[in-house]
Structures are given as structure tokens and as C-alpha cells.
N, C-alpha and C positions, 0 to 999 in steps of 0.2 A: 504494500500500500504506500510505502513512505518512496518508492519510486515513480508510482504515480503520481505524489505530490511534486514532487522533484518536476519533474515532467512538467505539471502544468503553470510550476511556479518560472522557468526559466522562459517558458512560452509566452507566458505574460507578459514578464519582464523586456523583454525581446519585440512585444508587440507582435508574436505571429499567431493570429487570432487564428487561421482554421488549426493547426498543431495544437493551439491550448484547446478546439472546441472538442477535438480528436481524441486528445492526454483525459478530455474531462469524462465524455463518451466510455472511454476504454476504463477510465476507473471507476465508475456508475454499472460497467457489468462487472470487475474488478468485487466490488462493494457486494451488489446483489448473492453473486456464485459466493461470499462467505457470512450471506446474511443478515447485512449492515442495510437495512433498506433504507431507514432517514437518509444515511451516508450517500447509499446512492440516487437519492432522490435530488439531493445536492448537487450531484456534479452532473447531473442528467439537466436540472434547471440550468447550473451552466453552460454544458456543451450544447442546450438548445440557443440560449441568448447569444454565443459567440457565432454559433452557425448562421445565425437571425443578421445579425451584426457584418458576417463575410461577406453573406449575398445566400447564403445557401438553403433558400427557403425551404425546395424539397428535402431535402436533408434532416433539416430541424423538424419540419412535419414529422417522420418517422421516429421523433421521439416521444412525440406525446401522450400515444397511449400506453408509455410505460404502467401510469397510474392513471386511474380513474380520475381523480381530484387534481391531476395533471394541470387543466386548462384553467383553475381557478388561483395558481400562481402566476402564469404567464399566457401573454397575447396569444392567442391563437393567430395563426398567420391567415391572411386576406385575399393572396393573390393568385391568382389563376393557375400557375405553376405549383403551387401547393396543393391545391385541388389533385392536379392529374396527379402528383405523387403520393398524395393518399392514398389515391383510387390503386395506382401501380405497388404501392405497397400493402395491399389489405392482406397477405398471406404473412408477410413476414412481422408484420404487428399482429396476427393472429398467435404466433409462434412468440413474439415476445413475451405477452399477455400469459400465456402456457407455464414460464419460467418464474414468473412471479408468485 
């Protein structure tokens, strides 16, 4: 865990927002797979706001239905391009959802 902090602390630092939203991403399943879920609820909000932030609309879609309660922290995203990636990803938010 304390390499994923590492990770997302230098990427910040650094200012390379898709690496930290990636570093945040990867320790949000990191978190989950040893059952820290607040933990990875954490870094899930943040690899979504960084991804938000890149441009990477579709992308951050694909994290929202980590949690149910998901949309009631952060913007759901608006734009057309997030649409069709939800639609393109309804299998593998099915499979996430599974893991939880």
C-alpha cells in the first residue's frame, strides 16, 4: 500500500495528473482485494476527479459504479462521450459490482 502512496504522491507532485489518476485507480482495487473499502472508496473519488480533470471523461465514467452512493460524492459526468462509455462498458461495471 505504502507504494501506492508513493506513486500517487510523486505524480502529484510532478503534476502528471493521468499517472496520479492511474496510481489512485490501481490502489482503490489495491485497497478493495484486502478489504479496506472506505480506503478504496478514497482513491476511487480521486482517480475519478483526476481522470475528470485530464479530459478522460469515458474513463472516469467507468468508475462510478464502484459504489452505489458513488454519484452522491461526485459530479456525474454530462457529456455525450460519457454516455456511449457507459453504454460500452455495462459488462465490465457488471463484473466490478461482482467484486465488491
Amino acid at each position: 500500500k505504502q507504494s501506492y502512496d508513493v506513486a500517487v504522491s510523486y505524480a502529484a507532485r510532478h503534476k502528471f495528473i493521468f499517472d496520479e489518476a492511474l496510481a489512485c485507480e490501481l490502489a482503490g482495487y489495491f485497497s478493495l482485494d484486502i478489504k479496506e473499502n472506505s480506503t478504496s472508496f478514497d482513491y476511487f473519488k480521486r482517480a475519478y476527479e483526476k481522470y475528470q480533470s485530464w479530459g478522460a471523461h469515458g474513463k472516469a465514467t467507468t468508475l462510478r459504479p464502484l459504489w452505489n452512493n458513488f454519484q452522491q460524492y461526485v459530479q456525474p459526468c454530462q457529456k455525450p462521450e460519457c454516455e456511449l462509455a457507459s453504454s460500452q462498458n455495462a459488462r465490465s461495471e457488471k463484473k466490478l459490482r461482482q467484486k465488491i
